[in-house]
C-alpha positions as CSV (number, residue, x, y, z in Angstrom):
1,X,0.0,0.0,0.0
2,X,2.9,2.1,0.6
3,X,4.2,2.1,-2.9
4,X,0.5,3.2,-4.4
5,X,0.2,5.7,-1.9
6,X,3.3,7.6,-2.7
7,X,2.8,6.8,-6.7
8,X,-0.6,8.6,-5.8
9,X,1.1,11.5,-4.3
10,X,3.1,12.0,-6.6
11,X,0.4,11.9,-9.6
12,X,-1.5,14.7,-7.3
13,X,1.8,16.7,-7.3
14,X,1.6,16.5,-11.0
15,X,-1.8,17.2,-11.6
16,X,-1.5,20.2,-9.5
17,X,1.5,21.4,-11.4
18,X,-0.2,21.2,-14.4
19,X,-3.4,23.1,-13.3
20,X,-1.0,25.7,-11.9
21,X,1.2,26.6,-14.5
22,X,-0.3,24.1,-17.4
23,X,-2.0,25.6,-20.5
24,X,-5.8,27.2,-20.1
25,X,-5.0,27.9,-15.9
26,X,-5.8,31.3,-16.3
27,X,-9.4,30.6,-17.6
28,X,-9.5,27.2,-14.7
29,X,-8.9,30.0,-12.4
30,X,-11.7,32.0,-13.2
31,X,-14.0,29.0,-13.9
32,X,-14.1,28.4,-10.3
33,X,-14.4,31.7,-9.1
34,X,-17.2,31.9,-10.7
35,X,-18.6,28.3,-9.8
36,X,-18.0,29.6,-6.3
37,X,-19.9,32.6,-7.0
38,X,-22.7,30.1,-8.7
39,X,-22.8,27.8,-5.5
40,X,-23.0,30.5,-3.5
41,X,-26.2,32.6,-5.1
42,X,-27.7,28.7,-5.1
43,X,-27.1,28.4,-1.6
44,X,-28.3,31.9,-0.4
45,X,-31.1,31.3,-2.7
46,X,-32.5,28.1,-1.4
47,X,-31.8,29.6,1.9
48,X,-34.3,32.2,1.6
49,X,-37.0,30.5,-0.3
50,X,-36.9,27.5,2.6
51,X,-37.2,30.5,5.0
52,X,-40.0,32.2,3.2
53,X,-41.9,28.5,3.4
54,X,-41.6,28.5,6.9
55,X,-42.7,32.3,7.9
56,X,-45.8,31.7,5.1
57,X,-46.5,28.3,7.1
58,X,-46.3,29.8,10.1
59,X,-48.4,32.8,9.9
60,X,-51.0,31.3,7.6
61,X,-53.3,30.2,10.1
């Protein structure tokens, strides 16, 4: 297990060498920034309409 575990590491290493300095990390960079920015509308979103459900269930009655 030893032996895959380091071989593993060191694919990782690679991989994030590549996505670092590799070609098209300039536009992966900004991919995520805004998949961040996506997430976190979606998030705040669901947020607010789960809350709305619950103050319009509440004061229904």
């Amino acid at each position: 297990m030893d032996l895959r575990e380091e071989f593993e590491g060191r694919v990782k290493k690679l991989e994030n060498f590549i996505e670092d300095k590799g070609f098209g990390s300039k536009q992966l960079k900004k991919a995520k920034k805004v998949q961040r920015s996506i997430n976190a509308v979606v998030f705040m979103g669901s947020l607010l309409t789960v809350a709305g459900i619950m103050i319009w269930a509440l004061n229904r009655d």
